[in-house]
C-alpha positions as CSV (number, residue, x, y, z in Angstrom):
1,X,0.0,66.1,3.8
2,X,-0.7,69.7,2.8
3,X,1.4,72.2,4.3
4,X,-1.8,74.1,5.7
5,X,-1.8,70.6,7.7
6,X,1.4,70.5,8.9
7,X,1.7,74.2,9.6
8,X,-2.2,73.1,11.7
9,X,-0.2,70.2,13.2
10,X,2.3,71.6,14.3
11,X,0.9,74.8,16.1
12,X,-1.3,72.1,17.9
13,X,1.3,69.4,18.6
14,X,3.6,72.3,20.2
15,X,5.4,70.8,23.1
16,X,5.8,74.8,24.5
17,X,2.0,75.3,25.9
18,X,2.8,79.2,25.3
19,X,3.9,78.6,21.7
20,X,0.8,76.3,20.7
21,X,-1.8,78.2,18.9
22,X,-5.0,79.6,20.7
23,X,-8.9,78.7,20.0
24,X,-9.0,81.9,18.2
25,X,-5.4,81.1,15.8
26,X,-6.9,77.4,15.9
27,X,-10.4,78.6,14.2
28,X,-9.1,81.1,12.1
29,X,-6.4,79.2,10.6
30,X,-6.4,78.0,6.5
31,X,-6.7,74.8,7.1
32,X,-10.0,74.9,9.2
33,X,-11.4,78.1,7.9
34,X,-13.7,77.5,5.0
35,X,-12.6,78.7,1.1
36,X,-15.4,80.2,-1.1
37,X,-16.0,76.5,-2.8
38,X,-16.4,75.2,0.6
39,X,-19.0,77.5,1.9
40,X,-20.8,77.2,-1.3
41,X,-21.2,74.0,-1.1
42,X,-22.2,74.0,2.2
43,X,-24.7,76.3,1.5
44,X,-26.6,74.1,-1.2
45,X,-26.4,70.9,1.0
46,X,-27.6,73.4,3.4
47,X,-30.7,74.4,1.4
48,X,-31.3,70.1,0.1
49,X,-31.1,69.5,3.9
50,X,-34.0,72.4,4.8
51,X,-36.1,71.4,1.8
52,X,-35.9,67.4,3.1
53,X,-36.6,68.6,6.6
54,X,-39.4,70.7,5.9
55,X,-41.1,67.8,4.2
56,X,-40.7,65.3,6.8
57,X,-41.5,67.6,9.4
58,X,-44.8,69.1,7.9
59,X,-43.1,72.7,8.4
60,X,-41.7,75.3,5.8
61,X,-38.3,75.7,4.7
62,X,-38.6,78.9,5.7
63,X,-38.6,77.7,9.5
64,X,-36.4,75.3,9.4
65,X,-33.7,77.7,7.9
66,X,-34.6,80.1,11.2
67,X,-34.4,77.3,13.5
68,X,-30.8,76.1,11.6
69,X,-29.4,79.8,12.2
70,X,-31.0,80.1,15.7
71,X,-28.4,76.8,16.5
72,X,-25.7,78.3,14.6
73,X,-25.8,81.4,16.3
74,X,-26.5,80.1,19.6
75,X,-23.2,77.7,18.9
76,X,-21.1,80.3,18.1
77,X,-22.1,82.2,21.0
78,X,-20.9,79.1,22.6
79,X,-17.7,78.9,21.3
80,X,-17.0,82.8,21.5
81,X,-17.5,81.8,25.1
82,X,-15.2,79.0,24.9
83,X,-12.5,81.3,23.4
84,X,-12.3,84.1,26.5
85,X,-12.4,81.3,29.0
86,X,-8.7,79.9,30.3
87,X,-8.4,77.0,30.7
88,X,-5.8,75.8,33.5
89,X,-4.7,71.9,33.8
């Protein structure tokens, strides 16, 4: 296991509630956060994707990359939500 794992792990697997990490720690953290290789790739299985869906849809890439970041934002709207909200057990 990679220590960015373990150090992931371990903030989640806390058995203090008050010592775990938050959303925000949990999002931000190295081993979920993407690295620059990462996010390119992304990005270029991001453009195949919007070329294949343009052609099987009969629209242009152009609006399936607006309706792709419409979702993206509206999701991390979401989760920006998600991340203000307490949540009591």
């Amino acid at each position: 296991m990679s220590p960015d794992f373990k150090s992931f792990l371990k903030g989640l697997l806390n058995k203090a509630p008050s010592e775990r990490l938050s959303w925000p720690d949990l999002l931000n953290h190295a081993f979920i956060r993407e690295n620059e290789q990462e996010r390119s790739e992304r990005k270029r299985r991001q453009e195949k994707y919007n070329l294949w869906m343009s052609g099987s849809l009969g629209i242009s890439e152009e609006e399936v990359k607006s309706n792709m970041e419409f979702m993206a934002n509206k999701v991390s709207n979401e989760v920006g939500k998600a991340t203000k909200t307490e949540v009591n057990y």
